[in-house]
C-alpha positions in Angstrom: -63.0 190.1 126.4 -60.6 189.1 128.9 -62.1 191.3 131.7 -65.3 190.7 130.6 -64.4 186.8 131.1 -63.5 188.2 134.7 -66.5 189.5 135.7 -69.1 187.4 134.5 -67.2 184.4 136.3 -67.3 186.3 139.4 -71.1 187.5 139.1 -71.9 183.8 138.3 -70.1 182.6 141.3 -72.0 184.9 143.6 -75.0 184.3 142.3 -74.2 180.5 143.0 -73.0 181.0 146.6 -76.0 183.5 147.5 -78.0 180.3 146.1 -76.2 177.4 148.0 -76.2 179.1 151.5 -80.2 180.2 150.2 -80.6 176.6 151.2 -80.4 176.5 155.1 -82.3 174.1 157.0 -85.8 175.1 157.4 -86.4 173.7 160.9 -83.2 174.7 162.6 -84.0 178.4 161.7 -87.6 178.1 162.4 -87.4 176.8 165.9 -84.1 177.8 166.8 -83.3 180.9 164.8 -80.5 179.6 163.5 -78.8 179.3 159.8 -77.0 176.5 159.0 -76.4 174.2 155.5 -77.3 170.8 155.8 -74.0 169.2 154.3 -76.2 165.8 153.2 -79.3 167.6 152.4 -81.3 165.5 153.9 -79.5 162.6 152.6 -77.5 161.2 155.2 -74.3 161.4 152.7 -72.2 164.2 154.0 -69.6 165.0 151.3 -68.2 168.2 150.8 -68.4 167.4 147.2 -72.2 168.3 147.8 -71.7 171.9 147.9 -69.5 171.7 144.9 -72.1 170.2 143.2 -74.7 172.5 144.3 -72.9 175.6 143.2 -72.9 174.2 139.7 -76.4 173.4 139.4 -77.2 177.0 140.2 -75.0 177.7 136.8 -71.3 178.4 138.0 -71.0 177.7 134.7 -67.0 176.4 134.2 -65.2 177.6 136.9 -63.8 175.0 139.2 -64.8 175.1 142.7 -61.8 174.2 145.4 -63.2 174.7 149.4 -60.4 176.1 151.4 -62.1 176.9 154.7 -65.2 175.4 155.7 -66.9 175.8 159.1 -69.2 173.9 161.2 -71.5 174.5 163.6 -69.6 172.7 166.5 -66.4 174.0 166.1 -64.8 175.6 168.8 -66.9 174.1 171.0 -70.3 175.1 168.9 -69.2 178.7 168.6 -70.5 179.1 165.6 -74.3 178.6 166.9 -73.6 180.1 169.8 -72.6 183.4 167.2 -76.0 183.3 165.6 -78.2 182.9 169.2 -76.8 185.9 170.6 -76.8 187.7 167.3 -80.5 187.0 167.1 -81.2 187.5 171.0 -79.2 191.6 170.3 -82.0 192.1 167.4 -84.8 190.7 168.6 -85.0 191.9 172.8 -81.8 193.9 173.0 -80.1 194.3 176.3 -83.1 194.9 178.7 -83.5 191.6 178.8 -80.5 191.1 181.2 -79.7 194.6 182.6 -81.9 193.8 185.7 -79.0 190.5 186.1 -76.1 192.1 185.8 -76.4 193.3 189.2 -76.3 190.0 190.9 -73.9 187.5 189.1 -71.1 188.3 191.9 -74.0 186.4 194.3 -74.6 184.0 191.8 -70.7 183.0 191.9 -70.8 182.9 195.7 -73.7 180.0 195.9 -71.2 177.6 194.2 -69.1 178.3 197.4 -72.1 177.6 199.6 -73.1 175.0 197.4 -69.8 173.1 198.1 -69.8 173.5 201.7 -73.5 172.8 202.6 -73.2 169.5 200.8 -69.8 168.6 202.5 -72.0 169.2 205.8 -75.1 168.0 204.8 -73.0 164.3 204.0 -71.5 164.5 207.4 -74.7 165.5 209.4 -76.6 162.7 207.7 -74.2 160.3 208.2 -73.8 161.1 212.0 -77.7 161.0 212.1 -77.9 157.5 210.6 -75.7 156.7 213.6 -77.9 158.2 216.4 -80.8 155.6 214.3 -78.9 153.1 214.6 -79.1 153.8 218.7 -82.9 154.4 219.0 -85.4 152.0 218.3 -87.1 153.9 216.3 -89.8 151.0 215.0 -92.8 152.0 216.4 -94.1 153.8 220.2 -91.9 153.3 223.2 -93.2 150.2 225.6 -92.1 149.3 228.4 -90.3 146.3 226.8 -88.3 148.7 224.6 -87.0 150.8 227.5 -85.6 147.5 228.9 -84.5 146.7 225.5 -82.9 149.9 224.5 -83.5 153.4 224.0 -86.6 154.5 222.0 -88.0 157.2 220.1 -91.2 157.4 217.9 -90.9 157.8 214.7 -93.2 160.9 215.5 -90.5 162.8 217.2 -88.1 161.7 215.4 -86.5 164.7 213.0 -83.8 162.7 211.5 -86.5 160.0 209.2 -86.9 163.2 205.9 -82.9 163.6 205.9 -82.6 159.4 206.0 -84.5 159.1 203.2 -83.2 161.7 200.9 -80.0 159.9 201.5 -81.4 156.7 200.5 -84.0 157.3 198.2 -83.1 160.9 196.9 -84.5 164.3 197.0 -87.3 163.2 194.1 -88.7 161.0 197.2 -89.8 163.3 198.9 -90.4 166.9 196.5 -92.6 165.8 194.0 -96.1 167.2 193.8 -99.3 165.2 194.1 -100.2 163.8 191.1 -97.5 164.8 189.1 -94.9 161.7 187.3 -91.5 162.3 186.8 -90.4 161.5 182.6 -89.0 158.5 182.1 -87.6 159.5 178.7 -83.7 159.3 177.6 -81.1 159.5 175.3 -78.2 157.9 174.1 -75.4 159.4 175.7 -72.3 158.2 173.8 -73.6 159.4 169.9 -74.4 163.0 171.3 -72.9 165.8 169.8 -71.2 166.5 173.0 -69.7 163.5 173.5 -69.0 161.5 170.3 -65.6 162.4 167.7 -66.9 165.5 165.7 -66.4 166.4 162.3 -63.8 169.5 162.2 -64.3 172.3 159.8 -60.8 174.1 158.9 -59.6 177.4 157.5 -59.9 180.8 159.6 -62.9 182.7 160.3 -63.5 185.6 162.0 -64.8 185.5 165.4 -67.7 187.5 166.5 -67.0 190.8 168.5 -69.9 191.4 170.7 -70.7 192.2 174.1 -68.7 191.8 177.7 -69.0 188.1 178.4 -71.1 188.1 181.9 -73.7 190.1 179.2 -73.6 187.7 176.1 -73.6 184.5 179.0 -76.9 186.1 180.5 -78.2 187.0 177.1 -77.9 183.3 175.4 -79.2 182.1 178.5 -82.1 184.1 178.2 -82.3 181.9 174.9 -82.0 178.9 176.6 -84.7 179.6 179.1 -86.8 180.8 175.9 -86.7 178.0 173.6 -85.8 174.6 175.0 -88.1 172.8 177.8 -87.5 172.0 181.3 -89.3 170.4 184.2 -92.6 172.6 185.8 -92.2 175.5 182.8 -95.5 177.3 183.0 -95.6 178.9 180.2 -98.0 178.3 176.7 -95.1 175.9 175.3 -95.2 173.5 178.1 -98.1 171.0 178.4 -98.8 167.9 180.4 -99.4 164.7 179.1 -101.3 162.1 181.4 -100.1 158.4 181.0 -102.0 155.6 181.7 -102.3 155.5 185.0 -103.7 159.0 184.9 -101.3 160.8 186.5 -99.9 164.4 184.8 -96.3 164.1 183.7 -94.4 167.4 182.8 -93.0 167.6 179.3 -92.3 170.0 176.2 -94.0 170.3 173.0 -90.6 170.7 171.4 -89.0 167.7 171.8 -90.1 163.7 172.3 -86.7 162.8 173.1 -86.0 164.4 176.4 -88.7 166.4 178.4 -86.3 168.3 180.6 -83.9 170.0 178.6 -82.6 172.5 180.0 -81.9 170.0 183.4 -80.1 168.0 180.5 -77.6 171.0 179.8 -77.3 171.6 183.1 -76.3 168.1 184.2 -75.3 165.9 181.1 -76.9 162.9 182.1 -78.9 159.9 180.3 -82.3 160.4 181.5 -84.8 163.2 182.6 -85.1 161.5 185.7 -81.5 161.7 186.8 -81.4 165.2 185.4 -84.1 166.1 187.3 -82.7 164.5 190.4 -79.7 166.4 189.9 -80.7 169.8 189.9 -83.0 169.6 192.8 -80.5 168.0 194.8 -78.3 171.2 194.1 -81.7 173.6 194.7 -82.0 171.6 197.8 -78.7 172.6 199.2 -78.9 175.9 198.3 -81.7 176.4 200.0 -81.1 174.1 203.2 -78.1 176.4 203.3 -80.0 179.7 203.9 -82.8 177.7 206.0 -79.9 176.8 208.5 -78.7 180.3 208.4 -82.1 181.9 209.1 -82.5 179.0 212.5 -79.1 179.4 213.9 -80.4 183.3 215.1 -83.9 182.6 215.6 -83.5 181.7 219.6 -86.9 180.0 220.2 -85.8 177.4 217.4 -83.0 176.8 218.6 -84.2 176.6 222.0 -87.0 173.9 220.4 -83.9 171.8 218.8 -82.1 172.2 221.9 -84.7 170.5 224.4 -85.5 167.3 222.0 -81.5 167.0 221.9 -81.9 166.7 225.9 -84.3 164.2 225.2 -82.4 162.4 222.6 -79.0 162.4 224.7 -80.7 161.3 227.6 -82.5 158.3 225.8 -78.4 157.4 224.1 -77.4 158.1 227.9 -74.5 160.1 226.3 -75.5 164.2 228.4 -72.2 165.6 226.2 -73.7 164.9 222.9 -76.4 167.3 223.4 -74.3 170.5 221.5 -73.9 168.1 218.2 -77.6 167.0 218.4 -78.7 170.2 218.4 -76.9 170.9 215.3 -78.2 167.6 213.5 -81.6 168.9 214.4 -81.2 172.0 213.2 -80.1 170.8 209.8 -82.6 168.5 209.4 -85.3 171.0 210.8 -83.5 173.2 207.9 -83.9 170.1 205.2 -87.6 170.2 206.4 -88.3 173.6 205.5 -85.9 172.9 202.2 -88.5 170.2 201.4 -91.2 172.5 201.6 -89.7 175.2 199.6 -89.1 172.9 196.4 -92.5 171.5 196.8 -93.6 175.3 196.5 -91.0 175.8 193.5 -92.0 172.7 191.3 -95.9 174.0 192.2 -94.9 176.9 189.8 -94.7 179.2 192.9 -92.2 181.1 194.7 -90.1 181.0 197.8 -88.3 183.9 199.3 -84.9 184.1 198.5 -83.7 184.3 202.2 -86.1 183.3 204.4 -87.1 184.9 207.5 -88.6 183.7 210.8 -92.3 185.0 209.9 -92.3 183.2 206.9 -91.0 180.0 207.6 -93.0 177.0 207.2 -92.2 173.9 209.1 -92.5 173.4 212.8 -90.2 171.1 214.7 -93.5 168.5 215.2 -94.5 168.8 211.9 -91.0 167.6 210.2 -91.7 163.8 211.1 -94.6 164.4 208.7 -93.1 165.2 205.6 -92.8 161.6 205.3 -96.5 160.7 205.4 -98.4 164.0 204.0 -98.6 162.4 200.2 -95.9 165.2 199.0 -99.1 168.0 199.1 -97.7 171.5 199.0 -98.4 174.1 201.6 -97.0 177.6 202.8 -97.7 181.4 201.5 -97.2 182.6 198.1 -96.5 186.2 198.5 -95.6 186.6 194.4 -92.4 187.7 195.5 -89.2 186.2 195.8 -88.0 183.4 193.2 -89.3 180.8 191.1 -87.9 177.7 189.5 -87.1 178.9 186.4 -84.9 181.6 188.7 -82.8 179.3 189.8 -82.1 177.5 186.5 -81.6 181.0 185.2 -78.4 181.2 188.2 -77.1 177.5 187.8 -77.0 178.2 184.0 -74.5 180.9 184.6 -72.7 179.5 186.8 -71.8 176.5 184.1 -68.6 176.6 181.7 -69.8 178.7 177.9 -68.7 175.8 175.6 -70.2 173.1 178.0 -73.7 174.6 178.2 -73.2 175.2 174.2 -72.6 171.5 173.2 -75.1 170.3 175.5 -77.5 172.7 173.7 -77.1 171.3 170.2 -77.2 168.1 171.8 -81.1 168.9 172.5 -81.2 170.4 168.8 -80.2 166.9 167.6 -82.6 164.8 169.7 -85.6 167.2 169.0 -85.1 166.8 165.6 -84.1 163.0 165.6 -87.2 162.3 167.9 -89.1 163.9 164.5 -87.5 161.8 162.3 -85.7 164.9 160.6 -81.8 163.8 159.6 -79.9 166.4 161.2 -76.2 166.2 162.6 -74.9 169.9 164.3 -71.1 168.5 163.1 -72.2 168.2 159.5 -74.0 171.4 159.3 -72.3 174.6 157.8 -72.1 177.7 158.6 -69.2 179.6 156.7 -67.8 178.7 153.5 -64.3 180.2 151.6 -63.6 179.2 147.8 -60.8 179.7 145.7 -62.8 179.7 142.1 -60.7 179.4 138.8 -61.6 179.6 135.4 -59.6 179.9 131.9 -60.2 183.0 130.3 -58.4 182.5 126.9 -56.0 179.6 125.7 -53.8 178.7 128.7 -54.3 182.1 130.5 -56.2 181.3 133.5 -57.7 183.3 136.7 -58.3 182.7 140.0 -60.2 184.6 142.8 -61.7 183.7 146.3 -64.9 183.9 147.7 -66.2 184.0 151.2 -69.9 183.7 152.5 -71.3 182.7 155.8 -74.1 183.6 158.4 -73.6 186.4 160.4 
């Protein structure tokens, strides 16, 4: 009888526990293939005590229920999600989804290097070119009363007028397509997941062994680029809304709260807009970085940047400044062509990784007119060389695991918050151990533990 006592505890238990964690919520694992128990089912009241009570219902019959380990899916920095993604990414595409990226992470690493450095350069050139402004009179065609008044140059001819206003207006002044609006959506920054005091789960779990961890940072990323929205996605869940004034605005179907996801877990910042800002900023100096490259050996450029430095030296009557002209020139001639390339990327077309003579766009005459073309998009698209998503794809890599993970249940939380569907990532469990005790005769009593969580 005893025995019997025993086992029928331990069957009822299981059958209980197979019940509670039967109960996931529907939406995470529908639109982001993830299992997870919402603590206040639906509620808002997120006791422990729920899951207590839940195992009874399902006829635990008398055996008391004490939680010694409980896990969230935020702890350690949202591993516990982060478990499930790539679990589900392994069984559903396997690893040829990535094998053609291991090959080029080690360049991927190096960009942040360029990064660094181009932007350190790019502040310096720009700031040395406000200074040659403020030394032309560059308001309008030269007279005869500006020569007597000072040196002039048209704003024509002048190649320092795109980099001036990046600098002052930002690189969304100047890249944005015709027609297109930028989201004006945001979030809340201090109740996110990532930044507010999370609940903590406790107890020890075992940790997923899976791949090397370049594969399982390519493979969730994969996921990322998959499921969540970002800015100029072409793909059948990305759609454009038109707003009142008639103009298309890029946005996802998945979320109302933020439009640009994955620019949101790339940067961490309030709004789509800044997001957005952010990331092309960081495109753009990637790419002004190889544009400068690809000038400083093509000789009949650089002869081009060389004679309007004459010009420009001779108008500040300074003949030894002609060397660091040139260069200022060549950057912003680069910035030009950088301008054309992300005009081409956020078109849904692609740009050549490295660019080469034959295929660059901009000539020296034509960069004054960046300003005034209405943001219109023109160059070749070949097919071949990378796309927008591409370089999301690279800066997602290059980001720190549990920063990229908290940021993505951050988006989990504002899709479904946007929907009106109570959901808190720090209140939704993934593992569960109980120490179960029931008396079997008179004082005699027995205890056992049970474990159970998603895999």
């Amino acid at each position: 009888m005893i025995q019997g006592s025993k086992n029928l505890s331990r069957i009822d238990t299981d059958r209980a526990i197979y019940s509670v964690f039967g109960e996931y919520h529907q939406e995470l694992m529908e639109q982001y293939h993830v299992l997870g128990i919402d603590l206040g089912y639906r509620t808002g009241n997120y006791e422990e005590e729920n899951l207590i009570q839940r195992l009874h219902y399902y006829n635990s019959g008398s055996t008391d229920h004490q939680i010694k380990g409980i896990q969230y899916l935020t702890d350690q920095s949202g591993q516990a999600f982060r478990e499930q993604v790539l679990a589900y990414m392994e069984q559903r595409y396997e690893m040829d989804l990535v094998k053609k990226f291991t090959g080029t992470t080690e360049k991927w690493e190096q960009t942040e290097t360029e990064e660094s450095d181009m932007e350190k350069k790019t502040d310096e050139m720009t700031d040395a070119m406000e200074r040659v402004n403020d030394s032309l009179d560059t308001s309008g065609s030269q007279t005869e009363e500006d020569v007597e008044e000072g040196p002039s140059l048209p704003d024509g001819e002048n190649p320092f007028r795109i980099m001036q206003k990046i600098k002052k207006e930002g690189i969304l002044s100047v890249v944005i397509p015709k027609g297109k609006k930028v989201s004006e959506k945001s979030v809340h920054l201090p109740g996110q997941a990532s930044k507010r005091t999370l609940k903590k789960g406790y107890g020890t779990f075992k940790t997923r062994k899976g791949l090397d961890q370049t594969t399982e940072k390519l493979l969730y990323n994969e996921y990322l680029l998959k499921t969540f929205g970002y800015a100029f996605r072409q793909d059948s869940e990305q759609s454009e809304g038109t707003d009142e004034s008639g103009e298309k605005e890029w946005q996802s179907d998945r979320s109302d709260a933020l439009a640009y996801e994955l620019e949101y877990i790339l940067q961490g910042k309030g709004s789509d807009k800044e997001n957005l800002e952010s990331v092309l900023f960081r495109l753009f100096l990637l790419r002004i970085s190889g544009n400068y490259g690809c000038l400083a050996k093509d000789m009949g450029r650089v002869e081009e940047a060389e004679a309007l430095a004459v010009t420009i030296s001779a108008l500040l009557l300074m003949p030894e400044a002609v060397e660091a002209l040139k260069q200022m020139i060549l950057v912003a001639w680069a910035g030009g062509e950088s301008v054309m390339d992300l005009r081409c990327l956020l078109d849904g077309r692609k740009v050549p990784l490295v660019k080469s003579a034959d295929k660059w766009v901009v000539s020296l005459s034509q960069l004054p007119l960046l300003l005034t073309d209405g943001g219109s998009v023109r160059g070749n698209d070949s097919g071949e060389g990378v796309g927008y998503s591409d370089y999301i794809r690279m800066f997602l890599f290059l980001k720190s695991v549990p920063e990229i993970t908290m940021r993505t249940l951050d988006c989990v939380e504002e899709a479904f918050h946007s929907k009106h569907i109570l959901f808190q990532a720090d209140q939704c469990v993934t593992k569960l151990e109980i120490q179960n005790k029931i008396i079997v005769y008179k004082n005699l009593s027995y205890q056992y533990p049970v474990y159970f969580g998603y895999e």
